[in-house]
Backbone as JSON Lines, residues from 0, in Angstrom:
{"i":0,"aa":"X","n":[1.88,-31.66,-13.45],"ca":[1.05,-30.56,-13.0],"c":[1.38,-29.34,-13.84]}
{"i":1,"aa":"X","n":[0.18,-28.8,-14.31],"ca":[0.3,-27.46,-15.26],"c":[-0.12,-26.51,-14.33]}
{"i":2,"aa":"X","n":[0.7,-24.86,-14.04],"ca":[0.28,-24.21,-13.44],"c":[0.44,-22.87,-13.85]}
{"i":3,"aa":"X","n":[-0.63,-22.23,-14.54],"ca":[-0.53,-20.73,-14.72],"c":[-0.56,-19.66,-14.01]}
{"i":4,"aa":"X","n":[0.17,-18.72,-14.48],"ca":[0.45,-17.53,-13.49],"c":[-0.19,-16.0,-13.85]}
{"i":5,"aa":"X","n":[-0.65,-15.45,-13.57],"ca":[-1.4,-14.32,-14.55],"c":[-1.37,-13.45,-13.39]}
{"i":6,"aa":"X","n":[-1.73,-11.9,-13.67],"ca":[-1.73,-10.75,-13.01],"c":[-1.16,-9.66,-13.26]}
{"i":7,"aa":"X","n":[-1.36,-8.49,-12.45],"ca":[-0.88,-7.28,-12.74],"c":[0.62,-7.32,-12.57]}
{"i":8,"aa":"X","n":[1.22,-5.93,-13.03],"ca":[2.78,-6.1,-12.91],"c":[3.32,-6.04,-11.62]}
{"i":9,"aa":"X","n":[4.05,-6.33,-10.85],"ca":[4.78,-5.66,-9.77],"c":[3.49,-6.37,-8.62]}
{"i":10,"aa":"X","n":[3.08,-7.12,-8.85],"ca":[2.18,-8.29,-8.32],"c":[2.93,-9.6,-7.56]}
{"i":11,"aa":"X","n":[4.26,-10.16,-7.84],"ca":[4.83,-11.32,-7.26],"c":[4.94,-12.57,-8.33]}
{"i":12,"aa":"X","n":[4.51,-12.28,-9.68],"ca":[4.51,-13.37,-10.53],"c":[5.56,-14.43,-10.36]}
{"i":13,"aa":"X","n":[6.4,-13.58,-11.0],"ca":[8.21,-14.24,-11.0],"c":[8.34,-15.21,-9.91]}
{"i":14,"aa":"X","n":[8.09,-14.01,-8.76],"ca":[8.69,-14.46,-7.61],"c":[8.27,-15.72,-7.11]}
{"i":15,"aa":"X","n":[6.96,-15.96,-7.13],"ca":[5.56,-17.44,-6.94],"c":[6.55,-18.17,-7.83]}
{"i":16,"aa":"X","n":[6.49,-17.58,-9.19],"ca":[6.75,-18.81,-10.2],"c":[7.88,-19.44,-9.75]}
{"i":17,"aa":"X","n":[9.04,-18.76,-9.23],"ca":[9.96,-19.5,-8.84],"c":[10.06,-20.12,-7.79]}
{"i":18,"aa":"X","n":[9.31,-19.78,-7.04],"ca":[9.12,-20.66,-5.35],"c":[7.73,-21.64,-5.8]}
{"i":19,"aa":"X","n":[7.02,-21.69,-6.09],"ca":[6.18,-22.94,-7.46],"c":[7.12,-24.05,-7.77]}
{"i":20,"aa":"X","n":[7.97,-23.83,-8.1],"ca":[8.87,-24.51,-9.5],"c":[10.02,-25.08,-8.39]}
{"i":21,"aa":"X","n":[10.17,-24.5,-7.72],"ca":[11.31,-25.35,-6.6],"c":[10.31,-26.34,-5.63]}
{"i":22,"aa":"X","n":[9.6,-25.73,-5.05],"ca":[8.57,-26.51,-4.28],"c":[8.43,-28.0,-5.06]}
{"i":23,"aa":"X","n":[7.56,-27.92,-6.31],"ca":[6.84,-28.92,-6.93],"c":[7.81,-29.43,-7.81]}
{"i":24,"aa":"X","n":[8.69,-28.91,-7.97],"ca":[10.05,-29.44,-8.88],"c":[9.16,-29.42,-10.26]}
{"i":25,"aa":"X","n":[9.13,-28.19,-10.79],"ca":[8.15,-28.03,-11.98],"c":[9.59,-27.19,-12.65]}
{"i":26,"aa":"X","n":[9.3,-27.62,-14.09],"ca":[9.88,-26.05,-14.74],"c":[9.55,-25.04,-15.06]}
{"i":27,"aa":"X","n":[10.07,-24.09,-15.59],"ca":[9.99,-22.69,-15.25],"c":[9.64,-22.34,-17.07]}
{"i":28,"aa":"X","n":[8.23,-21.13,-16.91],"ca":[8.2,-20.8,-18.58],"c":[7.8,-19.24,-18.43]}
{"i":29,"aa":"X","n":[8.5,-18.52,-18.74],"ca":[7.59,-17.21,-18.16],"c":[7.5,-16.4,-19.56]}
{"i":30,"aa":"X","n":[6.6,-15.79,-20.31],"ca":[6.87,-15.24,-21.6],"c":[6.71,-13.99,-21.22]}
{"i":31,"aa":"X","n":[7.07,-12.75,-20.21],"ca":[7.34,-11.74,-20.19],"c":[9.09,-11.84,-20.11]}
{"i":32,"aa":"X","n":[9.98,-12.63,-19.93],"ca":[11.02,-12.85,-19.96],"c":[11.22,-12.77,-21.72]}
{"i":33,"aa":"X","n":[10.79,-13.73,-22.41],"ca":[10.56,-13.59,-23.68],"c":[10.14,-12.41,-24.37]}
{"i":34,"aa":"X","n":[9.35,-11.86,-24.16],"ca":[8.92,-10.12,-24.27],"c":[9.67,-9.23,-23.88]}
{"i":35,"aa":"X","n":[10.71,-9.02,-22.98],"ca":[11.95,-8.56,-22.36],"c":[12.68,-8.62,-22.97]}
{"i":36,"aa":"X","n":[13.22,-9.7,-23.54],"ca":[14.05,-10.01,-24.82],"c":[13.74,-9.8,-25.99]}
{"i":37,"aa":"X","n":[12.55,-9.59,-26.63],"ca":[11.69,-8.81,-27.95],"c":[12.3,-7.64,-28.02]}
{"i":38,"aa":"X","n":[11.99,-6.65,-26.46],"ca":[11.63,-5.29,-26.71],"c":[13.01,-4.89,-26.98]}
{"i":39,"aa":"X","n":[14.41,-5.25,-26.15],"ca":[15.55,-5.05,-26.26],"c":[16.18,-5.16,-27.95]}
{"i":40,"aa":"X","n":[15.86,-6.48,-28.35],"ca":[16.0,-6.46,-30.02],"c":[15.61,-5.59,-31.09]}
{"i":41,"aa":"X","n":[14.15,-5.01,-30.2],"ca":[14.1,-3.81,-31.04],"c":[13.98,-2.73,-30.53]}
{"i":42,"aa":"X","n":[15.09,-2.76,-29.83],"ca":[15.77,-1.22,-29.14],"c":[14.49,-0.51,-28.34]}
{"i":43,"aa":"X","n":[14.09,-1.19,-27.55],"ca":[13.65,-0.5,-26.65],"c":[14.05,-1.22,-25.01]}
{"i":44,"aa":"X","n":[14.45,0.29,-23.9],"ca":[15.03,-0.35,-23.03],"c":[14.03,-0.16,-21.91]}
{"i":45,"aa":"X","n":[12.26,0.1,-22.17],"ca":[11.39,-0.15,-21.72],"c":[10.4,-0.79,-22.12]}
{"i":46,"aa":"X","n":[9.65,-1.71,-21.47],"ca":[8.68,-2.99,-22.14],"c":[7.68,-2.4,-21.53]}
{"i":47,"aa":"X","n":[7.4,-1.16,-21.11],"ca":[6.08,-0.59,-21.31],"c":[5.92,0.35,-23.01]}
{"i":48,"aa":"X","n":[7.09,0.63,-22.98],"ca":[6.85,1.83,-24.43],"c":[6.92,0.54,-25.27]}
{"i":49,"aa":"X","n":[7.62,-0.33,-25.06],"ca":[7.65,-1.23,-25.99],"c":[6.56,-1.95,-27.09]}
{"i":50,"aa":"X","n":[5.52,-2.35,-25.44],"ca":[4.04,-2.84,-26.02],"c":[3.46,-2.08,-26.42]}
{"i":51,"aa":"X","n":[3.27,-0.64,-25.46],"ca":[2.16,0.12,-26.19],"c":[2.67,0.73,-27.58]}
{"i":52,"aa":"X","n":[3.98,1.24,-28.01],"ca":[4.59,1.53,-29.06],"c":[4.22,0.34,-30.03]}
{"i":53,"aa":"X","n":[5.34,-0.59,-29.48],"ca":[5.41,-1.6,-31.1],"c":[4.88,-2.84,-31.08]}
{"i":54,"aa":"X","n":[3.97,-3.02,-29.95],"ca":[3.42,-4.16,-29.88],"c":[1.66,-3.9,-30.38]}
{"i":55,"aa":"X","n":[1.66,-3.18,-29.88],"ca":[-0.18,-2.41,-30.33],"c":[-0.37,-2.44,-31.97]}
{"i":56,"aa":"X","n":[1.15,-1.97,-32.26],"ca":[1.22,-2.09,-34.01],"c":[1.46,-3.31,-34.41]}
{"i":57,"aa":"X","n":[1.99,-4.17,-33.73],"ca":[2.57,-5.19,-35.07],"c":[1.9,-6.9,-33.94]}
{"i":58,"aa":"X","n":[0.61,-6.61,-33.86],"ca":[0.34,-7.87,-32.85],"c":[0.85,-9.14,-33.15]}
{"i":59,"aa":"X","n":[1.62,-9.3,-34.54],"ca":[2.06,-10.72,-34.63],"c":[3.19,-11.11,-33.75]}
{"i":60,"aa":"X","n":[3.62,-9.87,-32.64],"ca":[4.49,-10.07,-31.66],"c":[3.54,-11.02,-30.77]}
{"i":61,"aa":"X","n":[2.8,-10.41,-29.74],"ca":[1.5,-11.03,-29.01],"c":[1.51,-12.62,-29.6]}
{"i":62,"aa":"X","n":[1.11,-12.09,-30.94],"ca":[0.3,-14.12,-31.16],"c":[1.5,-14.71,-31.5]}
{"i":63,"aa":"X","n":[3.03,-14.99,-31.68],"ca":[3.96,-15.63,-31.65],"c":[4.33,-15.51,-30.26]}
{"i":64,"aa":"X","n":[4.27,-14.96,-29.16],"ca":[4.44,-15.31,-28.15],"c":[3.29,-16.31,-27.47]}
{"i":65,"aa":"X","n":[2.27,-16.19,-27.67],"ca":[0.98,-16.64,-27.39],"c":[1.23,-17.93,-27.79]}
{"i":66,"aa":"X","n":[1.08,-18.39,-29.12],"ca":[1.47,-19.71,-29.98],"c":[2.69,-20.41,-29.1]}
{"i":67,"aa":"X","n":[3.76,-19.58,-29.07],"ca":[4.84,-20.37,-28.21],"c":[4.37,-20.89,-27.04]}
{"i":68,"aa":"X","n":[3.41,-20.08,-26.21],"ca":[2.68,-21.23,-25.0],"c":[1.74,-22.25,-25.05]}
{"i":69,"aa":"X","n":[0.94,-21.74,-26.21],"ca":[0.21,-23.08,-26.5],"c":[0.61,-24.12,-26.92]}
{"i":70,"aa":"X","n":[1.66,-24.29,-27.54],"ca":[2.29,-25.53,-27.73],"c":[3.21,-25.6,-26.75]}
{"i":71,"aa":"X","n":[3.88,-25.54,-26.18],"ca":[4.56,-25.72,-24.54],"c":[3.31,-26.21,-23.92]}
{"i":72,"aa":"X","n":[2.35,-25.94,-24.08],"ca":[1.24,-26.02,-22.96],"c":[0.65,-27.19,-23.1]}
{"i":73,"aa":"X","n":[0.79,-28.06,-24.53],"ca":[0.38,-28.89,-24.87],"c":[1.33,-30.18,-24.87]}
{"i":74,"aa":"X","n":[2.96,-29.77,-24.99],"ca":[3.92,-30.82,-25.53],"c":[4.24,-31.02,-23.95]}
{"i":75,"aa":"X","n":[4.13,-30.41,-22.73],"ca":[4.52,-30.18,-21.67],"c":[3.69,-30.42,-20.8]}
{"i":76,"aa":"X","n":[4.16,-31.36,-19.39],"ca":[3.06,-31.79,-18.23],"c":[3.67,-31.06,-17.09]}
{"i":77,"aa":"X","n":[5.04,-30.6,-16.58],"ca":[5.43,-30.57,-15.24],"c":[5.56,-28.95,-15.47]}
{"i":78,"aa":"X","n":[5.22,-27.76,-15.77],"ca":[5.66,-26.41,-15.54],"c":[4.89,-25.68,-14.74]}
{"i":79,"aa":"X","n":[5.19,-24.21,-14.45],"ca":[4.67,-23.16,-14.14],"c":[5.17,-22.36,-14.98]}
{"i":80,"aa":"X","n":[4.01,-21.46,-15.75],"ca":[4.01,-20.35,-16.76],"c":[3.71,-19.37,-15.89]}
{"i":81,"aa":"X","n":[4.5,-18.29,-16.17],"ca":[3.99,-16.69,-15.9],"c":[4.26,-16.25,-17.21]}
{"i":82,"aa":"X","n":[2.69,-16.06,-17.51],"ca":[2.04,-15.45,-18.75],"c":[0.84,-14.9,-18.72]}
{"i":83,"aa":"X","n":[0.49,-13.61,-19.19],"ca":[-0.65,-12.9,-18.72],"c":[-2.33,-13.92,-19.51]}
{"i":84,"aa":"X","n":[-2.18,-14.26,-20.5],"ca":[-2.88,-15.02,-20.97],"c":[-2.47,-17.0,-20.76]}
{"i":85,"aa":"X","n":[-2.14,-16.87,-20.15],"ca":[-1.7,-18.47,-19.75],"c":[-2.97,-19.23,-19.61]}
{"i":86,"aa":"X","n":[-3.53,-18.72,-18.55],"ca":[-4.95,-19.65,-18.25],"c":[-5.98,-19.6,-19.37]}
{"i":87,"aa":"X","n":[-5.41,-19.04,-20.74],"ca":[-6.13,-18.84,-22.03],"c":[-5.75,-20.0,-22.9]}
{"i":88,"aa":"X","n":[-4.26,-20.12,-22.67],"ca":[-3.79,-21.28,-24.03],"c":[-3.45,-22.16,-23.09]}
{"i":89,"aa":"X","n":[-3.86,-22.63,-22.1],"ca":[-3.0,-23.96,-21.12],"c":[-4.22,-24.08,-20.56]}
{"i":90,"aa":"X","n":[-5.87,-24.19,-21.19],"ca":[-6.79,-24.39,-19.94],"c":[-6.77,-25.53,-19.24]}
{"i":91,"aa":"X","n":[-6.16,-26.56,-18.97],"ca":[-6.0,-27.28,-18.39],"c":[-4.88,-27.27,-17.29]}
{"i":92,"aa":"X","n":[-4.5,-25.83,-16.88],"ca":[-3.15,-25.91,-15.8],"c":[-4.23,-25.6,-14.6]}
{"i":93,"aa":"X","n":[-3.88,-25.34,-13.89],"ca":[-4.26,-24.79,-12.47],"c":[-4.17,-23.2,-12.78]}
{"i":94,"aa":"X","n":[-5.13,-22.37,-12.42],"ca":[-4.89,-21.21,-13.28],"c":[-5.44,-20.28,-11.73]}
{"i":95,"aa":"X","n":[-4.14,-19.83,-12.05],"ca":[-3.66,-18.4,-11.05],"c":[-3.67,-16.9,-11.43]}
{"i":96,"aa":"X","n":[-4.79,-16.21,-10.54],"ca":[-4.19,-14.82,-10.78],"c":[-3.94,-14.01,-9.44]}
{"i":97,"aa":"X","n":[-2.9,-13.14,-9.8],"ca":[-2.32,-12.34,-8.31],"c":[-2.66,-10.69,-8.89]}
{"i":98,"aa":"X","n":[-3.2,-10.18,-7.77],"ca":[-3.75,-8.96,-7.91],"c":[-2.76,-8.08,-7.02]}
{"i":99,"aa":"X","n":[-2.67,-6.52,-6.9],"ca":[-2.28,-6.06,-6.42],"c":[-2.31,-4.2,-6.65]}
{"i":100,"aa":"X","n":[-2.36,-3.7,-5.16],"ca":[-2.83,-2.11,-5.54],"c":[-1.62,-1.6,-6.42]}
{"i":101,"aa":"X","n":[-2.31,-0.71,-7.33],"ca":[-1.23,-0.09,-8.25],"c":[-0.34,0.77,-7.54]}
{"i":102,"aa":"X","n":[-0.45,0.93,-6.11],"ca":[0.77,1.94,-5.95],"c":[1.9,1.03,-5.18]}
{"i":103,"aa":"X","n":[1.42,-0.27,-4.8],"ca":[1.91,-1.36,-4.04],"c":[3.09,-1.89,-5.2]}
{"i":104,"aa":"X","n":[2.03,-1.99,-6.23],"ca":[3.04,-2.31,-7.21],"c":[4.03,-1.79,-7.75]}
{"i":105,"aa":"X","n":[3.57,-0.52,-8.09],"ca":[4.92,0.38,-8.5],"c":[6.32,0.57,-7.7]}
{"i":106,"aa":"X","n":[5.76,0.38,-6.36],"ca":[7.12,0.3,-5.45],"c":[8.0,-0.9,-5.62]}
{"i":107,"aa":"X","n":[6.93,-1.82,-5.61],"ca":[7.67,-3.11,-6.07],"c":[8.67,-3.01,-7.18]}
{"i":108,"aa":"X","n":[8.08,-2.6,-8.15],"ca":[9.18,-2.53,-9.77],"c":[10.34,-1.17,-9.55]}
{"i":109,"aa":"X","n":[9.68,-0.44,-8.85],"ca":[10.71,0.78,-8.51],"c":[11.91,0.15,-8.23]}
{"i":110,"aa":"X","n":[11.77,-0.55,-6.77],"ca":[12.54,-1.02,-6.07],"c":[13.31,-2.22,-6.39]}
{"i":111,"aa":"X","n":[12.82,-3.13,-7.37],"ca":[13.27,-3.98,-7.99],"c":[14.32,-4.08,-8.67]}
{"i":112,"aa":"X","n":[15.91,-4.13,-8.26],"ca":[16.91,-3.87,-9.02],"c":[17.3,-4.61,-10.51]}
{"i":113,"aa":"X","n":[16.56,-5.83,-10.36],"ca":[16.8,-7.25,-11.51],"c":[15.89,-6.59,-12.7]}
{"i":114,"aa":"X","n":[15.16,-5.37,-12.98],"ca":[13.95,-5.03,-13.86],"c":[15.18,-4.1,-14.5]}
{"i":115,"aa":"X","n":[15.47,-4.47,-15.72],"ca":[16.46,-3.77,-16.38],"c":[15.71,-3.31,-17.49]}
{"i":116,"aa":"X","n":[14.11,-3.06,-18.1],"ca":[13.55,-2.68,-19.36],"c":[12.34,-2.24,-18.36]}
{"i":117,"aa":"X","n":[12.59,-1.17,-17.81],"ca":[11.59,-0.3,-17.0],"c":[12.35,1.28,-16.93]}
{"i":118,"aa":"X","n":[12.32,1.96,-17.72],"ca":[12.71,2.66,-16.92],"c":[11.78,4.09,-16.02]}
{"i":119,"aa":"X","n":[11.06,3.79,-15.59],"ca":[10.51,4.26,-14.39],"c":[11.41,4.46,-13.4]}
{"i":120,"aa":"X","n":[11.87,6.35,-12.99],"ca":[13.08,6.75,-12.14],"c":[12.27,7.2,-10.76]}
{"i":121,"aa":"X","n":[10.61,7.51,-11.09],"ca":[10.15,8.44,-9.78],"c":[8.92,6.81,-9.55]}
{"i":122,"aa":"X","n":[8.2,7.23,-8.26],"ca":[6.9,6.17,-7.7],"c":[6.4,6.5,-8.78]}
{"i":123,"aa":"X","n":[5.87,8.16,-9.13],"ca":[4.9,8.32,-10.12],"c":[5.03,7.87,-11.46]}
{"i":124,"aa":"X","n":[6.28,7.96,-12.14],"ca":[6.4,7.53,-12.96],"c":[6.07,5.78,-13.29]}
{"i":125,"aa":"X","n":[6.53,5.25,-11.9],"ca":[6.21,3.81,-12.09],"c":[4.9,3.61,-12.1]}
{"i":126,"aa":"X","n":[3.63,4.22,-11.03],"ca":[2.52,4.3,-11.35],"c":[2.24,4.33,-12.94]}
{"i":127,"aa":"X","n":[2.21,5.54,-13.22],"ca":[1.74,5.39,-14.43],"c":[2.19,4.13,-15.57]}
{"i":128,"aa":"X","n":[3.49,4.28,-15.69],"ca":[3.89,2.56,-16.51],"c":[3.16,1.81,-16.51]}
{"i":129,"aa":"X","n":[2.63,1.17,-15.34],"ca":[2.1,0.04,-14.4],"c":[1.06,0.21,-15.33]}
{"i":130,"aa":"X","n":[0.18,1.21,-14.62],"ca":[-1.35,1.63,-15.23],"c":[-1.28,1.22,-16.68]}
{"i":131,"aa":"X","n":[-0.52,2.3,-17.32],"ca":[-0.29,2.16,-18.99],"c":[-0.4,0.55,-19.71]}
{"i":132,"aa":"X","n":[0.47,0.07,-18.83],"ca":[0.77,-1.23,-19.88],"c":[-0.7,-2.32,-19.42]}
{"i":133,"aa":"X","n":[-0.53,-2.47,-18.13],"ca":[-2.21,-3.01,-17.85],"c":[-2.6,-2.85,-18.71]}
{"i":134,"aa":"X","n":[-3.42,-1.79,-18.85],"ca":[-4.62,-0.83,-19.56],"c":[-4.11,-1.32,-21.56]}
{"i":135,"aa":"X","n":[-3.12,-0.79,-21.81],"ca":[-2.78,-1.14,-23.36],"c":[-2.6,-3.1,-22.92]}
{"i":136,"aa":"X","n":[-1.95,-3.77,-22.46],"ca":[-2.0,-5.32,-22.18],"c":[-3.78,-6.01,-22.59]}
{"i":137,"aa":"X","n":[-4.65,-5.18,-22.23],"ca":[-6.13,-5.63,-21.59],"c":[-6.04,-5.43,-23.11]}
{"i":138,"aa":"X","n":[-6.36,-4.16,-23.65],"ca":[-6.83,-3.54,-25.06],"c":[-6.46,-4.28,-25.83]}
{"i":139,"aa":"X","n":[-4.78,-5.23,-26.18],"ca":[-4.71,-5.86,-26.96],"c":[-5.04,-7.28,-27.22]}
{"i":140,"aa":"X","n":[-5.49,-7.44,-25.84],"ca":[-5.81,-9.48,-25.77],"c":[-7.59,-9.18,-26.13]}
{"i":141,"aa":"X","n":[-8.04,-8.33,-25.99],"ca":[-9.67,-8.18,-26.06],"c":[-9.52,-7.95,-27.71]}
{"i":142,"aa":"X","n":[-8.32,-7.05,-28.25],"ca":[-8.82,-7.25,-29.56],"c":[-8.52,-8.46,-30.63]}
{"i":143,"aa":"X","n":[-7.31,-8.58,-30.01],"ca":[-6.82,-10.03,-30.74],"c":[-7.5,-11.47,-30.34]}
{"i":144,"aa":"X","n":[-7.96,-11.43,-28.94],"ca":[-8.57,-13.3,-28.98],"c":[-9.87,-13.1,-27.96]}
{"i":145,"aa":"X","n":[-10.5,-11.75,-28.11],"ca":[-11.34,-11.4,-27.11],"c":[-11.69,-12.04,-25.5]}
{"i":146,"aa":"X","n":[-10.17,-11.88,-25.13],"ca":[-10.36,-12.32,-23.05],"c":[-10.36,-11.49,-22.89]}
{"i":147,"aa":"X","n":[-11.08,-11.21,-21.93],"ca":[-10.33,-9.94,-20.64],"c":[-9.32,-10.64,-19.39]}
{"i":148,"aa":"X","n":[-8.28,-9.96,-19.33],"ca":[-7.54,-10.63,-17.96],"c":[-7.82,-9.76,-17.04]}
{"i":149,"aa":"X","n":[-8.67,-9.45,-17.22],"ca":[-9.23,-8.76,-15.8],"c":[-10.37,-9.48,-15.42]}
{"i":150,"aa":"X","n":[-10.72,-10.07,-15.95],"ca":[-11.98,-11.09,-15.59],"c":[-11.53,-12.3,-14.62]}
{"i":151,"aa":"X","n":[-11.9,-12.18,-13.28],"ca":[-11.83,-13.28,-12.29],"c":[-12.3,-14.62,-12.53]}
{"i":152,"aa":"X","n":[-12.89,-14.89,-13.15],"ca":[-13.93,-16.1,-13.57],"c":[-13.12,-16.8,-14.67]}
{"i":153,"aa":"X","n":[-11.98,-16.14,-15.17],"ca":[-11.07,-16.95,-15.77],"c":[-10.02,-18.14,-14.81]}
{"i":154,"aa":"X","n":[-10.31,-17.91,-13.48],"ca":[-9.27,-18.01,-12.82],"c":[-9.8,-19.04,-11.76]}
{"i":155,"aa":"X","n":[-8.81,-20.37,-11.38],"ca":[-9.89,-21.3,-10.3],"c":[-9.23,-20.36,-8.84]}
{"i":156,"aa":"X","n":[-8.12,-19.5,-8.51],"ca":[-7.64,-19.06,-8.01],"c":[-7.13,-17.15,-7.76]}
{"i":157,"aa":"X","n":[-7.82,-16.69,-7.31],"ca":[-7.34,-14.96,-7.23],"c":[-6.91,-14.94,-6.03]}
{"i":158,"aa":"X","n":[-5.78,-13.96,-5.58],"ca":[-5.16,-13.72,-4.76],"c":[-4.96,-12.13,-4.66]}
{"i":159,"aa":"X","n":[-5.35,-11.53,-4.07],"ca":[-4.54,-9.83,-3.29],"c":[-3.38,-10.34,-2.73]}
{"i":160,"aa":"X","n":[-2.19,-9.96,-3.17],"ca":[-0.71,-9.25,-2.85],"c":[-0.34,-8.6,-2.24]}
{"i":161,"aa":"X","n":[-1.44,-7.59,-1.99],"ca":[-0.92,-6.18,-1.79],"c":[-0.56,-6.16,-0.36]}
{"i":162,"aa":"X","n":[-0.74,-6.61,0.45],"ca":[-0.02,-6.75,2.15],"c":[0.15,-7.91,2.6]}
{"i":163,"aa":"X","n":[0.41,-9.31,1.98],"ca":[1.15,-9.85,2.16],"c":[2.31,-10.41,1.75]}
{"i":164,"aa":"X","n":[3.14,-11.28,2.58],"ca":[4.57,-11.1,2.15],"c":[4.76,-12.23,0.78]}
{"i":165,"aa":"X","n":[5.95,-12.5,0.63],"ca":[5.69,-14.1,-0.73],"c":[5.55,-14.93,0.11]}
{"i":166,"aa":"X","n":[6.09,-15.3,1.49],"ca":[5.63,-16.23,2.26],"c":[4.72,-16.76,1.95]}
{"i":167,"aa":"X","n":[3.92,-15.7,2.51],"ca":[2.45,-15.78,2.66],"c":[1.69,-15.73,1.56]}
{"i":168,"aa":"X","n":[1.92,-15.3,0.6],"ca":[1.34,-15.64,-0.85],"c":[1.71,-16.91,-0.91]}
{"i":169,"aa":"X","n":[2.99,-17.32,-0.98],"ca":[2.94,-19.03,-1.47],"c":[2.64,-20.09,-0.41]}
{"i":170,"aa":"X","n":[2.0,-19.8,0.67],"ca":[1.59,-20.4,1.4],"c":[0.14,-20.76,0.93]}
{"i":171,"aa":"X","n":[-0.38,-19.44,0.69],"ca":[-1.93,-19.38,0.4],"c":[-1.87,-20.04,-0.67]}
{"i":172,"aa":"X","n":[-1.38,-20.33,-1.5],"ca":[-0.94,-20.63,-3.05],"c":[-0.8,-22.25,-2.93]}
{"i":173,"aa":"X","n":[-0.1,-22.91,-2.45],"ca":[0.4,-24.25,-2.21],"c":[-0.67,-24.39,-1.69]}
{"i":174,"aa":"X","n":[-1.85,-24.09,-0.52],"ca":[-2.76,-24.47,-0.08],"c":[-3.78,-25.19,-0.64]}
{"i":175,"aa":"X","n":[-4.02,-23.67,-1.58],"ca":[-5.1,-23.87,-2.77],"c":[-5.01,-25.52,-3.84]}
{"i":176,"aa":"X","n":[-3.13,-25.39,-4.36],"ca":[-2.82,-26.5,-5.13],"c":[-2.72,-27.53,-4.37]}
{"i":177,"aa":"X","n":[-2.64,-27.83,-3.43],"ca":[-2.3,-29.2,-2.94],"c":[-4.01,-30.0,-2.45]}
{"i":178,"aa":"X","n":[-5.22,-28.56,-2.59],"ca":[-5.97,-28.73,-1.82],"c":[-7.37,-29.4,-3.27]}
{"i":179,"aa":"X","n":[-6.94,-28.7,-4.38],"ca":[-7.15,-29.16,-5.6],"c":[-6.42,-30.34,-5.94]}
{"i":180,"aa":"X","n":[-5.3,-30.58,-5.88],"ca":[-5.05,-32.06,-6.49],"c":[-5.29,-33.17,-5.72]}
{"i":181,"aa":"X","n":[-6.01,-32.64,-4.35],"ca":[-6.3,-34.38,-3.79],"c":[-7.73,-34.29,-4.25]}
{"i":182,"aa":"X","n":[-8.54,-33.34,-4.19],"ca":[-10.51,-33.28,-4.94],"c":[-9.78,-34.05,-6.7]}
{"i":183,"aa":"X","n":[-9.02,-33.49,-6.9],"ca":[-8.83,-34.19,-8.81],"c":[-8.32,-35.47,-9.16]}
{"i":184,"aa":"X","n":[-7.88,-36.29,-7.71],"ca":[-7.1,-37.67,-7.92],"c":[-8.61,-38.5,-7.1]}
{"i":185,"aa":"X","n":[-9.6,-37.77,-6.58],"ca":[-11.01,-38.65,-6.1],"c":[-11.54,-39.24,-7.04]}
């Protein structure tokens, strides 16, 4: 089972992906982890200034991360990816997106002690990040392989976040998948 993860930041990605991946005994691929580790190499200890700084300039960051999922996506049957373009280079996973209000989110990453390449100190400040990198994220996948990930219709699955718990997201979530792979084994 291939299962992509897509959405805004401070949305529950991670968190699904890892309660996904224990559930279904899938492995784990997330390329903002990989991008986390980019931005740090080149000295930046935020992966919002990061993208919009040095990723906007030098997109062969983007398409070597990109490339790295498409072939994972291809050499590989049992994962869950959290990757904003996942349901782009893996069309054949189960393709997930999790939505969530931008101020819902920012608390989330605020509050998030494990987010060590954020540095967002106030809500507002995290707001804006949030906004920023979205907004520059969208700009660079529309210019480089023309998706929008804001487009729902990419997705067999959308979900709002924003008031419920992960419970309850991966409840709704497992529903959906378990409710698709018995219609795909008919």
């Amino acid at each position: 089972m291939k299962i992509t993860l897509a959405g805004s930041p401070g949305s529950g990605k991670s968190t699904l992906r890892d309660m996904l991946a224990e559930h279904y005994g899938l492995d784990i691929k997330g390329t903002g982890d990989f991008m986390r580790k980019l931005s740090t190499k080149h000295g930046y200890s935020d992966i919002t200034e990061f993208i919009s700084e040095y990723v906007s300039e030098h997109p062969e960051m983007d398409k070597q991360v990109d490339e790295e999922q498409r072939i994972y996506g291809e050499e590989n049957d049992d994962f869950v990816l959290d990757a904003h373009l996942g349901f782009h280079f893996v069309p054949d996973s189960i393709r997930i997106c999790l939505k969530c209000d931008t101020a819902e989110s920012a608390r989330r990453i605020l509050e998030d002690k494990k987010r060590t390449t954020e540095d967002a100190k106030t809500f507002s400040e995290s707001i804006e990040s949030s906004m920023k990198r979205r907004r520059v994220m969208r700009k660079n996948y529309q210019n480089l392989y023309k998706v929008d990930i804001d487009d729902t219709k990419n997705f067999d699955f959308v979900i709002d976040t924003t008031s419920l718990s992960y419970e309850e997201v991966f409840e709704k979530v497992i529903s959906f998948i378990d409710h698709r792979i018995s219609i795909d084994k008919v």
